[in-house]
C-alpha positions in Angstrom: 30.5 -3.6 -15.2 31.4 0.1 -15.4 28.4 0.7 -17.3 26.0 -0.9 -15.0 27.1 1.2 -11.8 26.6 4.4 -14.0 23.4 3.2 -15.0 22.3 2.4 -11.8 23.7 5.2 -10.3 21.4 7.5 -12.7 18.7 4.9 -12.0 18.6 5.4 -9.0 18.6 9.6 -8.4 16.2 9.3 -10.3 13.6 6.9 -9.5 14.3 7.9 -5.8 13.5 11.1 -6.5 16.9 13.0 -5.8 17.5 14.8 -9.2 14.0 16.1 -9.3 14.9 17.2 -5.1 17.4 19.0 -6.3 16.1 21.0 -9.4 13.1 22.0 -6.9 15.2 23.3 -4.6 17.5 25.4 -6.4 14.6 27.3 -8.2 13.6 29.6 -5.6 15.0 29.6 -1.3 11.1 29.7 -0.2 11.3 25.4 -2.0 14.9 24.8 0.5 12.7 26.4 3.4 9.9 23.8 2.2 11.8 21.0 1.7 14.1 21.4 4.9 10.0 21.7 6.7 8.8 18.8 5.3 11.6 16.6 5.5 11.3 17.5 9.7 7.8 17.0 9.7 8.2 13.5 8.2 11.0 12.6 10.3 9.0 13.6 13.5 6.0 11.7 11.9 8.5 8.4 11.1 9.7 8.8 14.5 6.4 8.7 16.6 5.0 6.0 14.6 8.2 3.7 15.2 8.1 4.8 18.7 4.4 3.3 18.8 5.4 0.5 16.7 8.2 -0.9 19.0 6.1 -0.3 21.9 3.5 -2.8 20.1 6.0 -4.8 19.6 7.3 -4.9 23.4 3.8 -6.4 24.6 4.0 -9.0 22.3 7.6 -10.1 23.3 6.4 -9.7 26.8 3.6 -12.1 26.1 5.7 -14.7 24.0 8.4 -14.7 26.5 5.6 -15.4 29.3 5.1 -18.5 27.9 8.2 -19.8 26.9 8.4 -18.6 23.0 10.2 -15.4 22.5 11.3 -16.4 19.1 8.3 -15.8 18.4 8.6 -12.5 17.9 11.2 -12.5 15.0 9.1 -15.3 13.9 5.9 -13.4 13.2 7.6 -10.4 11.5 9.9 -12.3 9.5 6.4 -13.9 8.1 5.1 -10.8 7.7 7.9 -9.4 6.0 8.4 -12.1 3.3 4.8 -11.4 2.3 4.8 -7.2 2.3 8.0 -7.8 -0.3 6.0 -10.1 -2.4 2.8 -7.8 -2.2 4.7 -4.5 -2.4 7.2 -6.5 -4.8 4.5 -7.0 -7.5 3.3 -3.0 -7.4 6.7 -2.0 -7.4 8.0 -4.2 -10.5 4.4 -2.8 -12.0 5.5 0.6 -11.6 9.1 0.8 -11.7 9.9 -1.6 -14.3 6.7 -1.5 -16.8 5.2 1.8 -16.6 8.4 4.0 -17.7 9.2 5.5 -20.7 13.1 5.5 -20.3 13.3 1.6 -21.0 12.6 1.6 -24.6 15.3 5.5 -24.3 17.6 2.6 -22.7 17.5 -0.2 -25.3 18.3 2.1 -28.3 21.8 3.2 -26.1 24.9 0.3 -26.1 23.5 -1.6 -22.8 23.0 -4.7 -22.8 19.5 -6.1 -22.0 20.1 -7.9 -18.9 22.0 -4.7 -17.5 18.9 -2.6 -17.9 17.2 -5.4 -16.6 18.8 -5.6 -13.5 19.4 -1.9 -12.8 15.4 -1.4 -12.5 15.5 -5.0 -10.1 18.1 -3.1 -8.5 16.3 -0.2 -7.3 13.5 -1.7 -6.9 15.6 -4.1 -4.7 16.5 -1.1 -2.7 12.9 0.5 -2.1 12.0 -2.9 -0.9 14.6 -3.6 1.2 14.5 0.0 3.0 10.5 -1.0 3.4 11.0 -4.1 4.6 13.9 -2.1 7.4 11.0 -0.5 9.0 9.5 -3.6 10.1 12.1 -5.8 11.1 14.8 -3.4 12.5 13.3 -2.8 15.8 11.5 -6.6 16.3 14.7 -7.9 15.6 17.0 -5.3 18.0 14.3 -5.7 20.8 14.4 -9.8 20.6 18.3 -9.7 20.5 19.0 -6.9 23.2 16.3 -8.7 25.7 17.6 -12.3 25.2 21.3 -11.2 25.9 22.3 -11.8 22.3 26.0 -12.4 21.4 28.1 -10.7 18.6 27.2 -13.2 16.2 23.7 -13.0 16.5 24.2 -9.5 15.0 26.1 -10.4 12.3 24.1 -13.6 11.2 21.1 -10.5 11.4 22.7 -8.0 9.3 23.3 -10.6 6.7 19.7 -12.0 6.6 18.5 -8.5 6.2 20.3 -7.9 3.1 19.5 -10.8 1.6 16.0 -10.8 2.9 13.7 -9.2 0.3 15.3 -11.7 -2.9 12.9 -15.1 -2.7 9.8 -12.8 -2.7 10.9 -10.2 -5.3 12.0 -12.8 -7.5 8.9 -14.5 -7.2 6.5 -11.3 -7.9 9.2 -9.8 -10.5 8.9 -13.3 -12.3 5.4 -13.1 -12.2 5.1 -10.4 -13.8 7.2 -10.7 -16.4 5.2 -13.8 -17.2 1.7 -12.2 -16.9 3.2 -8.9 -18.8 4.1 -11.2 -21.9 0.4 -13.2 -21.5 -1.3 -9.9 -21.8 0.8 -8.0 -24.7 -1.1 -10.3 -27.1 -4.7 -8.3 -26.2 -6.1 -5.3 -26.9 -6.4 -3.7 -23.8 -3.6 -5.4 -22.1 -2.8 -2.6 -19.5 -5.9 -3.2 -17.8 -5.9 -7.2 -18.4 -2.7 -6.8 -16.9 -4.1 -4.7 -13.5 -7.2 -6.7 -13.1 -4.8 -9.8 -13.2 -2.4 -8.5 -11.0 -5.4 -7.7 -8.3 -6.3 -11.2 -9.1 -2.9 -12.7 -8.2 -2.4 -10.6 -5.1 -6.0 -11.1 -3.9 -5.8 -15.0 -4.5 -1.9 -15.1 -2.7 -3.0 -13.3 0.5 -6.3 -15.6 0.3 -4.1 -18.9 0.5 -1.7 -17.5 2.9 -4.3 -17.4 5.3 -5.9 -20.7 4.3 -2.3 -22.3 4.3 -1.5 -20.1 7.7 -5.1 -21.0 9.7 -4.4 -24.8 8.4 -2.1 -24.9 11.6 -4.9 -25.3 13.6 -6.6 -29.1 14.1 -10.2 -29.6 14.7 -9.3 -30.1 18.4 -8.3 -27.1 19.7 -8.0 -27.7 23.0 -5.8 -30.4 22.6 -3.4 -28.3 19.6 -3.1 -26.0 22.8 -2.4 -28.4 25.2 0.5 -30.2 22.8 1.4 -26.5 22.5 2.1 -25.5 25.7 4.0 -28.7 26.5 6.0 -28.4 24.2 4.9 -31.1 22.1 4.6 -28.6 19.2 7.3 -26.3 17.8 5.4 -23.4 17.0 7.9 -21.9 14.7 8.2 -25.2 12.6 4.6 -25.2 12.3 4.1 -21.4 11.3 7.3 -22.0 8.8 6.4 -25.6 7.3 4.9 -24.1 4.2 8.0 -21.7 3.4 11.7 -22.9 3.5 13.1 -19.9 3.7 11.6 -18.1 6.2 12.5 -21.9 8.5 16.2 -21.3 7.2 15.9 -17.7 8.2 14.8 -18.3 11.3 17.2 -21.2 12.5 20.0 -18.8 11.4 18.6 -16.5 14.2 18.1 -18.7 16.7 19.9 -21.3 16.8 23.9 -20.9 18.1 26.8 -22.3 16.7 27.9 -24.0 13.3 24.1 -25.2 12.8 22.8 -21.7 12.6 25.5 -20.7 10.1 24.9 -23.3 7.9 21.5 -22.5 7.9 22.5 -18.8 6.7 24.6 -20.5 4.0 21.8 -22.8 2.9 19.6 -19.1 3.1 22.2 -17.3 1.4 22.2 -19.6 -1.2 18.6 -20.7 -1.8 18.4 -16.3 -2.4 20.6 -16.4 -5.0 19.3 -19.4 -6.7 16.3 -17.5 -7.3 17.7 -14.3 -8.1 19.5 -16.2 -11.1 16.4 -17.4 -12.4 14.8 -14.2 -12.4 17.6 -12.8 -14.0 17.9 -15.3 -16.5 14.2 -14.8 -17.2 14.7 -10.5 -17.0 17.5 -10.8 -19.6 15.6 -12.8 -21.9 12.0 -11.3 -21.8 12.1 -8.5 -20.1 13.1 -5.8 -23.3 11.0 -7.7 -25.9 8.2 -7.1 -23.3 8.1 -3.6 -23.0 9.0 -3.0 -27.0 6.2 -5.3 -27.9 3.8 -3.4 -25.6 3.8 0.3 -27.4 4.3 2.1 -24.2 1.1 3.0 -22.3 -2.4 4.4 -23.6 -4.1 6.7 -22.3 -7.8 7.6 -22.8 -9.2 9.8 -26.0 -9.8 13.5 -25.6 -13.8 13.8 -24.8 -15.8 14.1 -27.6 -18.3 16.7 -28.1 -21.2 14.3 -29.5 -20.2 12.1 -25.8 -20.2 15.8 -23.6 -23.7 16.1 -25.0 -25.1 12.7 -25.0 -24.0 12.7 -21.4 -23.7 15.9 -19.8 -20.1 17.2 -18.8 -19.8 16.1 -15.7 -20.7 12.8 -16.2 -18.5 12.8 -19.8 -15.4 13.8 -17.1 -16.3 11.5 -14.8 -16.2 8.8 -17.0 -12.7 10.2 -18.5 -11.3 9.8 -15.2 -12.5 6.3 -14.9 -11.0 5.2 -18.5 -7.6 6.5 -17.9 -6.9 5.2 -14.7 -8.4 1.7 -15.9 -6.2 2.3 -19.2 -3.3 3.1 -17.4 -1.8 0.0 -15.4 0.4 2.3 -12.6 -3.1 4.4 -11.8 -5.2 1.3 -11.4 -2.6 -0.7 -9.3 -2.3 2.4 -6.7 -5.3 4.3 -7.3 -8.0 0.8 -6.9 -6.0 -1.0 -4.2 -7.8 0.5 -1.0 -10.9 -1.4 -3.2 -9.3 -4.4 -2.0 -7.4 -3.6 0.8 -10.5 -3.9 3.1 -11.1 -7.8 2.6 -7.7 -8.6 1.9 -7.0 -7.5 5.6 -9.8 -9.0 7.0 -9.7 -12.5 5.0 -7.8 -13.7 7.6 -10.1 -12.9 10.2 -12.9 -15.1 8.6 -10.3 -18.0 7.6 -9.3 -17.9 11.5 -12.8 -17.7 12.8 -14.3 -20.4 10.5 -11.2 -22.6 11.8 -11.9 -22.2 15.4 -15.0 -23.4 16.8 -18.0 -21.7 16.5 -18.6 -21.2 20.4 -15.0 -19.6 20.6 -15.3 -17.4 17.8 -19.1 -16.4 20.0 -17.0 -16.1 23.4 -14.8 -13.2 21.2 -17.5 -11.7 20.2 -19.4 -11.3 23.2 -16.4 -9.6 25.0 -16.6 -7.1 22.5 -20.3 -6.6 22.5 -20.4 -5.3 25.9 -19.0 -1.6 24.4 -20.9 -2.4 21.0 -20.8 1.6 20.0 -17.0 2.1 20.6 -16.3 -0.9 18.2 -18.4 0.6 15.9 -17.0 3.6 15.4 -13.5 1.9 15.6 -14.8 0.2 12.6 -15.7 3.2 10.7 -12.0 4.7 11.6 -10.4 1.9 9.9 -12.6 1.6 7.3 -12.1 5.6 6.6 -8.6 5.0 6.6 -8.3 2.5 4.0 -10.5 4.8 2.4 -8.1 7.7 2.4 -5.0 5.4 1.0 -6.0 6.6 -2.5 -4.0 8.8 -4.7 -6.9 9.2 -6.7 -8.3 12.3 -5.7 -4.2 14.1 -4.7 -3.1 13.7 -8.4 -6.2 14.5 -10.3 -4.7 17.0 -11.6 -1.4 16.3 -11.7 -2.1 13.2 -14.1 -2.6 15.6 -16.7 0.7 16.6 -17.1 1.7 18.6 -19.5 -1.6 18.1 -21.3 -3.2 20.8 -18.6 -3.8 23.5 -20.8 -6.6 22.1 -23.0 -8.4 21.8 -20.1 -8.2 25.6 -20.0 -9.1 26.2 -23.2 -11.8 23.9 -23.8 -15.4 25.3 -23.3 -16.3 24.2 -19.6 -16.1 25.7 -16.9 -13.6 24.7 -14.1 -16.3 23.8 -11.7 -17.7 21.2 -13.9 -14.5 19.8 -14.8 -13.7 19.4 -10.7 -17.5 18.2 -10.3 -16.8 15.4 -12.6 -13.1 14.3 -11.3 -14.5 14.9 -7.6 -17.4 12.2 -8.5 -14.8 10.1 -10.1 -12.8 9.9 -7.1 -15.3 10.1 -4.9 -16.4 6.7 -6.2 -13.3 5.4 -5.6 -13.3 5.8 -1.8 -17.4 5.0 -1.5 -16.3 1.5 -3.0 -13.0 0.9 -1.1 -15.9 1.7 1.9 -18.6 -0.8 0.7 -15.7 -3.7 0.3 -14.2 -2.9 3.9 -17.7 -2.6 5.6 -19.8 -5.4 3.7 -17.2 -8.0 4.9 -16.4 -6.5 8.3 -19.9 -7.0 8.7 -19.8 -10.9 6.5 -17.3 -11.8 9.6 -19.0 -9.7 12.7 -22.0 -10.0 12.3 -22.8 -6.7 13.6 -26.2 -5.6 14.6 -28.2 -4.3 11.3 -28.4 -1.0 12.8 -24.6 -0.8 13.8 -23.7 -1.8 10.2 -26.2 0.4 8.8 -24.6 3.6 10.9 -21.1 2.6 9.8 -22.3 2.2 6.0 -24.0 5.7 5.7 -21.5 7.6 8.2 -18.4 6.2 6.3 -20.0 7.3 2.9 -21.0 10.9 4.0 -17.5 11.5 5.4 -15.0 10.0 2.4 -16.7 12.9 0.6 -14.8 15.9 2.3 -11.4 13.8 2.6 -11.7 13.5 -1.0 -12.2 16.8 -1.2 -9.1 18.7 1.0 -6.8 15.9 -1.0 -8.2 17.5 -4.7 -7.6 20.6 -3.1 -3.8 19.9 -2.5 -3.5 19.0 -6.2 -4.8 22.2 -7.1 -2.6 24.2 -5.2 0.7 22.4 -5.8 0.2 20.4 -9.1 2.8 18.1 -10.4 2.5 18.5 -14.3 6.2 18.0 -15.1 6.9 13.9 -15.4 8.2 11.8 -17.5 6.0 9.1 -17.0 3.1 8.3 -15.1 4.8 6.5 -12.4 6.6 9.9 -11.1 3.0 11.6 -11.3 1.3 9.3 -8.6 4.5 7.6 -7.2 7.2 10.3 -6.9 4.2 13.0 -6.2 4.4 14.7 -2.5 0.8 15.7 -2.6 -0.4 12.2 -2.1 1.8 12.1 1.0 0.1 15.3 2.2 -3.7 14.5 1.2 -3.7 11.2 3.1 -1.9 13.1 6.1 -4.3 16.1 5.7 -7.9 13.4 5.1 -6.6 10.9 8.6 -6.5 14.5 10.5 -10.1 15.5 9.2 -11.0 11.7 9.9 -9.8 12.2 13.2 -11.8 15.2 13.9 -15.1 13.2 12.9 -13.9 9.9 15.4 -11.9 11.0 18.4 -14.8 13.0 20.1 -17.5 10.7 19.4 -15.2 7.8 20.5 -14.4 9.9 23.7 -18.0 10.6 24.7 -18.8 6.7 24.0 -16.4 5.4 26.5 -17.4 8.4 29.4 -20.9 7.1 28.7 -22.2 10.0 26.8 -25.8 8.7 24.9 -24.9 6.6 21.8 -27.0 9.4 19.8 -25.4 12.3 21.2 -22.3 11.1 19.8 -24.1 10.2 16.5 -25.5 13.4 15.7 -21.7 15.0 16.9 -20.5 13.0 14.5 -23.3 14.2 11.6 -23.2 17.7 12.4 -18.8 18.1 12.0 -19.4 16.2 8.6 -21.8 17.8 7.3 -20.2 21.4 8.8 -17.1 20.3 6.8 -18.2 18.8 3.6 -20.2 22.2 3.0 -16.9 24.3 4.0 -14.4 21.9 2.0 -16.9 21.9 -1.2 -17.0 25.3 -1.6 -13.1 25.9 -1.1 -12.9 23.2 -3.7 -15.0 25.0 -6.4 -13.3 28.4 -5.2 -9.9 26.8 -5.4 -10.8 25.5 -8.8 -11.6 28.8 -10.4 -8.7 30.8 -9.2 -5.9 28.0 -9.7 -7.1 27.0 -13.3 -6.4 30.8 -14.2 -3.1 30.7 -12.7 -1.7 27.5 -13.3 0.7 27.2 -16.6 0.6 31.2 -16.3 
């Protein structure tokens, strides 16, 4: 037992990033003044957003308790919560427990396998459960201080939280281990192993909202009516497909010796699982990573293949092959690919469940503003767009590898050219996804989803841009595997902050002269003349920045 607490103990500084903290800032006192800036900002930042979240969350108590359901609060973000650990569960596990180099370090030194095992579930344990915080926290402290809660509410609340993020983490660590051993027998099992782990998320969100929307009866009208006369318990019907989000729930609402035994029955329905996944960790989970060889990455370029091709398209394609080749890239480089119709799935699962004529009532009501729901569009679709670490660690990935691509006879420029268009590509198809089935559901007007097509493409170009730029100025070229490059790596933090401000130069004006009733093409050609004013500015910082940096950098 001693050995597993100092394991996890080093496990966890340094996964969480605390050792590598700590050497940063005791290099030079301008990194403490950084850090001790940045770790303001993002409390500020943290701050306001949960401000805005529980305010969000207010209305929809408000509106619950207005018709006599405010469990349905907890409810909803209990549902919610259970499937961000099983989504965020299988990246995580991906990341944290198959992308590392220190596992097979770990197996040569006297632990035993199902202690390494269950020092990675650990912390991945804890990233998930301080996730999963964030959401529930305040819905759960607003339902309990508003209904007049007693002591044991709390207590029964506390409890649940700690033991909520087990079912679905067992579930996507489980899965993984099985899918890691079905690929290890393949060539080119890292990216077997992403495209099937985009498979299984895809297809579990997909039959979540099937299975969620299947609450609904051909009869609407009447489902409501039942509804509001309390013919129908909501909550049984939103929870009938997952016992123990129902077990959850009856802890928290239901008073005396009923809801405790449902936290027992919770409690111990967690642990159940967690023994199986252990029992499968201990067994598998070492033979797994030895028999995989530790990660590939691609092949130095060629020179026949720089010729045949042309540099920048040889780079561009060496971009493409290592963050196919390597699983932790793909999983967090591709997802805003399919974050677009994973998000919207349920939109089209709800509409084609409703009737037709309700689903054209909704639509009309939004019609009459038909420009400010376009360009609402285009924001989200811009911000899916910028979650992609791509184009913040494309330089950082090459680790300590860096200086042949000073040596090597191209230019800097043409190197960035070809990891810009690499990245670039990226974001135009996370843009495509979002937009083509936004459009598969709305039904927009072709020329609406025409402007939102070619407005979205023209601006992902100087997001990606300022975020290659933050890689060039503060690379990351020190890891120890590729999971601290684009995981533990601040820059993607502060390219995605940096790309939603530049985003939000290109929107808020244009929305603002939309709803004062400015022309729809004033706003239009605003909108064209700030991105094109920026992606000629941010361009040819890029290709400056590139020259100077690639001098400097390793000097």
């Amino acid at each position: 037992m001693n050995k597993f607490i100092k394991l996890l103990k080093f496990q966890f500084k340094y996964k969480i990033g605390l050792t590598q903290l700590k050497h940063y800032t005791e290099k030079k006192t301008i990194n403490k003044v950084i850090a001790a800036f940045s770790s303001v900002g993002a409390l500020i930042f943290v701050a306001l957003m949960l401000f805005t979240y529980s305010m969000l969350l207010m209305v929809i108590f408000d509106s619950a308790k207005i018709i006599g359901m405010p469990e349905l609060l907890p409810s909803l973000l209990v549902i919610a919560g259970q499937l961000m650990v099983l989504v965020l569960g299988m990246l995580y596990v991906f990341s944290i427990m198959f992308s590392n180099k220190d596992v097979e370090f770990l197996s040569a030194m006297p632990f035993k396998p199902g202690q390494i095992f269950l020092s990675m579930f650990s912390i991945v344990y804890i990233m998930e459960l301080l996730s999963v915080s964030i959401i529930l926290i305040p819905g759960f402290a607003i339902f309990g201080v508003n209904t007049g809660a007693d002591f044991t509410f709390w207590i029964k609340t506390f409890i649940i939280l700690l033991f909520f993020p087990m079912i679905p983490l067992a579930i996507a660590t489980s899965l993984m281990l099985l899918l890691m051993k079905a690929t290890n027998r393949f060539k080119h099992k890292e990216a077997i192993a992403t495209i099937s782990g985009f498979v299984l998320i895809t297809g579990f969100m997909v039959g979540n909202s099937y299975f969620s929307t299947s609450v609904s009866t051909q009869n609407n009208s009447a489902f409501m009516a039942n509804f509001l006369s309390g013919k129908i318990d909501i909550i049984d019907v939103l929870t009938k497909n997952f016992p123990n989000i129902k077990l959850a729930m009856k802890a928290i609402t239901l008073p005396g010796i009923e809801g405790v035994l449902s936290l027992i029955e919770f409690i111990l329905l967690s642990l159940a699982f967690i023994l199986i996944t252990y029992f499968l960790g201990s067994k598998f989970y070492i033979k797994i990573i030895q028999s995989s060889g530790g990660i590939k990455h691609g092949k130095a370029l060629s020179t026949n293949k720089i010729k045949a091709t042309g540099p920048v398209m040889a780079y561009f394609i060496k971009e493409w092959r290592i963050i196919l080749r390597t699983g932790i890239y793909a999983m967090n480089g591709l997802f805003s690919i399919v974050l677009g119709p994973i998000m919207l799935i349920p939109i089209f699962f709800t509409s084609s469940k409703s009737s037709a004529s309700e689903f054209a009532a909704l639509f009309e009501q939004l019609k009459f503003n038909l420009p400010a729901l376009t360009l609402g569009i285009c924001a989200i679709t811009l911000f899916i767009a910028t979650l992609n670490p791509a184009a913040s660690t494309t330089i950082s990935r090459e680790g300590t590898e860096f200086w042949i691509s000073k040596v090597i006879p191209q230019s800097p420029v043409v190197q960035i050219k070809g990891k810009f268009l690499a990245c670039l590509s990226i974001s135009l198809l996370s843009v495509i996804t979002t937009i083509c089935t936004a459009q598969f559901i709305l039904r927009l007007p072709l020329f609406n989803f025409i402007f939102i097509l070619i407005f979205a493409l023209i601006a992902c170009s100087p997001a990606v841009s300022l975020s290659i730029i933050v890689d060039l100025l503060r690379p990351k070229l020190i890891w120890g595997s590729p999971t601290e490059a684009i995981k533990q790596n601040a820059n993607v933090l502060i390219g995605m902050l940096l790309s939603i401000f530049i985003i939000a130069i290109f929107i808020v004006p244009s929305l603002l002269l939309v709803l004062n009733g400015v022309s729809l093409w004033i706003c239009y050609g605003l909108m064209a003349l700030l991105i094109i004013a920026a992606e000629i500015t941010l361009r040819k910082l890029l290709f400056v920045t590139a020259k100077n940096r690639y001098r400097n950098i390793y000097r």
